[in-house]
C-alpha positions in Angstrom: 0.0 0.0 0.0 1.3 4.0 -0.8 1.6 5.2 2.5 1.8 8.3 0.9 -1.3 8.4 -1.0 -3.2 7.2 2.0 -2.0 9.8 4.1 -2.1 12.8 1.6 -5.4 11.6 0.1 -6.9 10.9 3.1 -6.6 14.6 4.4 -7.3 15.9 1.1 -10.7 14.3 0.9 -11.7 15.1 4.0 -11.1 19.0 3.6 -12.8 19.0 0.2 -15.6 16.7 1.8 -15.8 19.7 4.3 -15.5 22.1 1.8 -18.6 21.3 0.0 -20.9 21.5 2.6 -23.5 24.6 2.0 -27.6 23.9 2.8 -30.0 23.7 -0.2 -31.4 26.9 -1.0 -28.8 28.9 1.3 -27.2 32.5 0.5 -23.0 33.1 0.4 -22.4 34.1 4.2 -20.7 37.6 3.1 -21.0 39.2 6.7 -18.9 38.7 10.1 -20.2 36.2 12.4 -23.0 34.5 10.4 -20.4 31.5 8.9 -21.3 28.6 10.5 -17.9 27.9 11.9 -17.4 30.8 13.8 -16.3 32.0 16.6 -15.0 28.2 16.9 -15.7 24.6 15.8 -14.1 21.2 16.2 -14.7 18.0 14.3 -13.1 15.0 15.2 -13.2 11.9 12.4 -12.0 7.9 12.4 -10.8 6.5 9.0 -11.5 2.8 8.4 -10.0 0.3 5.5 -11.5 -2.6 4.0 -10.0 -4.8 1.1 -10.9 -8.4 0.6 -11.2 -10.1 3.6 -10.0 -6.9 5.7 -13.1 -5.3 6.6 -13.2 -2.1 8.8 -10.0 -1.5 10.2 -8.7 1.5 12.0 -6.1 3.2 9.6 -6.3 7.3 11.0 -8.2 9.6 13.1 -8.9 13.4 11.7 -9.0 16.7 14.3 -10.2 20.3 12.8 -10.4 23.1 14.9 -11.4 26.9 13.8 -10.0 29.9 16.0 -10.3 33.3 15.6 -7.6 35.7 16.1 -7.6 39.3 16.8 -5.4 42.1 15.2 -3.6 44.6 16.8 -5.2 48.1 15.5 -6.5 51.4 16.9 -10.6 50.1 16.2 -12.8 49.5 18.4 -13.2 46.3 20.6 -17.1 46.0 18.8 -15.6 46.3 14.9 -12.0 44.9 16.2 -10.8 42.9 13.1 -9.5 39.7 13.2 -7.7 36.4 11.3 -9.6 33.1 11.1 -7.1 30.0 12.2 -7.8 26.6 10.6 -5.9 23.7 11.6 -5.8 20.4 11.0 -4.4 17.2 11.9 -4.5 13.8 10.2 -2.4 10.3 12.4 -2.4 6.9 12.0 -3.8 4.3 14.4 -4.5 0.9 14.5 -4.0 -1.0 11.0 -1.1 0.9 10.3 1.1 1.0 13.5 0.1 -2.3 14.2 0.6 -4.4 10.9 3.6 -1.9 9.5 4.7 -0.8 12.8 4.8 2.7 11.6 3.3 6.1 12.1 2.1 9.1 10.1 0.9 12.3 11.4 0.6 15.4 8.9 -0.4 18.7 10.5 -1.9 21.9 8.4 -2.6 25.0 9.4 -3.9 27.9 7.4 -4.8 31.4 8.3 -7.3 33.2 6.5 -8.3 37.0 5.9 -12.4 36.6 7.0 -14.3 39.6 4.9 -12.8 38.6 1.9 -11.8 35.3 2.6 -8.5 35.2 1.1 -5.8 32.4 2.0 -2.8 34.7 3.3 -0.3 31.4 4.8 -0.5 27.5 4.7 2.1 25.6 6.7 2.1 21.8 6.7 4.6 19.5 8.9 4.4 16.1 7.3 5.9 13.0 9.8 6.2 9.7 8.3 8.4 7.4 10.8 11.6 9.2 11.1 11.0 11.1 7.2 9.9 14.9 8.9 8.9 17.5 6.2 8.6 21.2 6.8 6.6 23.5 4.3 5.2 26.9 4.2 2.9 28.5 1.2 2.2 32.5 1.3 0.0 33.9 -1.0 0.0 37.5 -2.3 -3.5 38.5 -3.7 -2.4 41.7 -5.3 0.3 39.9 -7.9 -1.7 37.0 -8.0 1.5 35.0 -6.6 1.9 32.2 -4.4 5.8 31.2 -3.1 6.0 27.6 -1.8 9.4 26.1 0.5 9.9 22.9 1.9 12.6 22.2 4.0 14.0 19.0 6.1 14.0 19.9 9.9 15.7 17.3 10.6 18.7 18.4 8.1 19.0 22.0 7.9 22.4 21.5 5.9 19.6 20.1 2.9 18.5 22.4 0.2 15.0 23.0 0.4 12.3 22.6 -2.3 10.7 26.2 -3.8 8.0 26.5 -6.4 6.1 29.8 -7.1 2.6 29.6 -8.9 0.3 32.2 -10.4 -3.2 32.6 -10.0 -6.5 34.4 -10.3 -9.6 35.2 -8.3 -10.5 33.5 -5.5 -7.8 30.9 -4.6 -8.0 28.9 -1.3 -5.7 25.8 0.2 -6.7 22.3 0.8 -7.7 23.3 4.4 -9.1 27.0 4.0 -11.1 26.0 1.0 -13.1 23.3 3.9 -14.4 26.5 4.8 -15.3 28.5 2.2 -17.5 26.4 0.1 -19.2 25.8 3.3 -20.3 29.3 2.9 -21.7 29.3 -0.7 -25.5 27.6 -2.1 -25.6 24.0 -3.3 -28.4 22.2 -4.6 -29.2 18.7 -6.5 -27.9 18.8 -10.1 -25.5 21.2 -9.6 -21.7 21.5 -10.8 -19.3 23.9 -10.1 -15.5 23.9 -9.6 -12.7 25.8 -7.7 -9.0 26.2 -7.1 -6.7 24.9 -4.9 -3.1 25.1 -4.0 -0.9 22.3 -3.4 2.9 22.1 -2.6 3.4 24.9 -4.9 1.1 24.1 -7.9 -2.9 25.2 -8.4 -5.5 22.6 -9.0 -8.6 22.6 -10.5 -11.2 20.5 -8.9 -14.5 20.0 -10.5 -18.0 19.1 -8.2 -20.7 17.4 -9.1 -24.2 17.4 -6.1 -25.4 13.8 -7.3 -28.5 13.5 -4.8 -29.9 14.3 -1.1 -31.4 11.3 1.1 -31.5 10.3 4.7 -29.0 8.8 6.3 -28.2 7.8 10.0 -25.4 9.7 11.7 -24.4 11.3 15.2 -26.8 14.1 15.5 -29.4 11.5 14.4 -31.7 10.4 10.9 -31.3 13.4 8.8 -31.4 14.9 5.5 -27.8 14.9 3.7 -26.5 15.8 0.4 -24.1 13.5 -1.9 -21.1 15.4 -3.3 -18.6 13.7 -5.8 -15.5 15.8 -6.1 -13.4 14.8 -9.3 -9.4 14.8 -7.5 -8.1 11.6 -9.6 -6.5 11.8 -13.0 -3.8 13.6 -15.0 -3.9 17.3 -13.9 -5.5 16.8 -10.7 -4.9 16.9 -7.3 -4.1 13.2 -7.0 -2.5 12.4 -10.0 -1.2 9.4 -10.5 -4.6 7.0 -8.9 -7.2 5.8 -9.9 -10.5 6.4 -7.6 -14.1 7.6 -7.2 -15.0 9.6 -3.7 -18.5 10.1 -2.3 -19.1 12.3 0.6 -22.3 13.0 3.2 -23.0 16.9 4.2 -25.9 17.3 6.6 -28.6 19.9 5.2 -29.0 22.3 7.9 -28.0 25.5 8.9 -25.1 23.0 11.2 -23.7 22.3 7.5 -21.5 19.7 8.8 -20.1 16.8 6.5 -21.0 13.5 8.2 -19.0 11.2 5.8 -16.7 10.3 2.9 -16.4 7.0 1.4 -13.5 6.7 -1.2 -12.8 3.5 -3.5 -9.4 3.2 -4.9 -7.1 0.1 -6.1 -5.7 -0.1 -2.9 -9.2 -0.6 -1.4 -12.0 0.8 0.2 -12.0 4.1 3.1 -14.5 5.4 5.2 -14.2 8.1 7.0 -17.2 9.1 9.9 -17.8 12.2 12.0 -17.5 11.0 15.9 -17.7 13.8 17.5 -18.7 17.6 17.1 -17.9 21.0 18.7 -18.8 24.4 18.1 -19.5 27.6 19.9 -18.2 28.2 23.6 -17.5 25.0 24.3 -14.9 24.7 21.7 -13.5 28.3 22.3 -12.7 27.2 26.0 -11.0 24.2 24.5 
């Protein structure tokens, strides 16, 4: 098995199966404090694996969290402006570090400018047994320029990696764009597509809403929407696999994804919401 594409897939997914997760019929949230994330949110996920006759095993465990943090200026503590913090953090458990005796953990974090919603820094620390990588992504929306470095913290003596991209309009990371589609309208039927930045390289993912049911899940039976994002193939985020994903968004003003199911060669992963936080709870946390 790619370790390598289970890990990075496996956190990809999950932030574009968060991504995608507006309510039928809703407006874009344009205004402060009306996203549905805010002032803070945690979701906590478990991965499972089947192939053959390996049925449901524990391969990784998912933790988002959504902070806001306020800027130094001269306004007013009632208009005081302020950065929106997403992290992220994807680790192995069970299947893996028991059969392979090995461990991944891959943590994201991206900060975001909230009125316009604008990616400003991504930083990714990516741990893979004793392998360590070290990346950072800044993104200038007035040249339309994004400057990528990698580096091995480990082994500062190594030349790190640099890439610079251009781009146009609205451009968001794997992690920050979890929370911006969860701000626009979706509705059956409906395809769209967006843009996302990737170890120094910009992506274009198309999304297809192929149907809304009920299906059983934490909060309950309740009324969810199926989104296929299109990240396999030549030119796209996961290049060089084969697979199809599904994923489970709850529709309600919660707009929470409740599930992602994604079959590949290598087998069969689904990934379930276990646990969900928002409000004060999760801003004491």
């Amino acid at each position: 098995m790619n370790l390598r594409f289970t890990k990075h897939v496996l956190l990809s997914v999950l932030a574009i199966a968060i991504c995608v997760v507006p309510s039928l019929g809703q407006k874009s949230v344009t205004t402060r404090g009306t996203m549905p994330f805010e002032p803070a949110e945690e979701l906590f996920y478990d991965a499972e694996f089947s192939k053959s006759v390996l049925r449901n095993l524990d391969v990784a465990e998912f933790k988002f969290r959504t902070t806001r943090n306020p800027i130094n200026t001269t306004s007013s503590e009632s208009n005081k402006p302020y950065s929106l913090t997403f992290s992220a953090e994807v680790s192995s458990k069970g299947f893996f570090t028991k059969l392979f005796n090995l461990r991944f953990r891959e943590r994201v974090e991206s900060v975001v400018e909230p009125v316009s919603f604008t990616i400003r820094k991504s930083t990714i620390l990516d741990e893979q047994g004793k392998r360590v990588r070290q990346s950072e992504t800044t993104f200038d929306p007035t040249k339309g320029e994004l400057s990528w470095t990698q580096k091995d913290p480990t082994d500062p003596s190594r030349e790190p990696r640099n890439a610079t991209a251009q781009f146009s309009g609205q451009l968001q990371d794997i992690l920050s764009a979890i929370y911006f589609i969860r701000t626009q309208p979706l509705a059956v039927g409906k395809s769209f597509e967006m843009f996302i930045s990737d170890s120094g390289h910009v992506y274009r993912v198309p999304v297809q809403v192929v149907e809304r049911k009920r299906m059983k899940t934490i909060f309950g039976k309740v009324n969810v929407f199926r989104v296929d994002p299109d990240i396999f193939g030549p030119d796209s985020l996961i290049e060089q696999e084969k697979g199809q994903i599904s994923l489970w968004i709850t529709d309600d003003n919660r707009r929470v994804p409740v599930g992602v199911k994604i079959k590949s060669d290598y087998g069969i992963f689904d990934i379930k919401l276990k646990r969900h936080v928002n409000g004060t709870e999760a801003a004491r946390n």
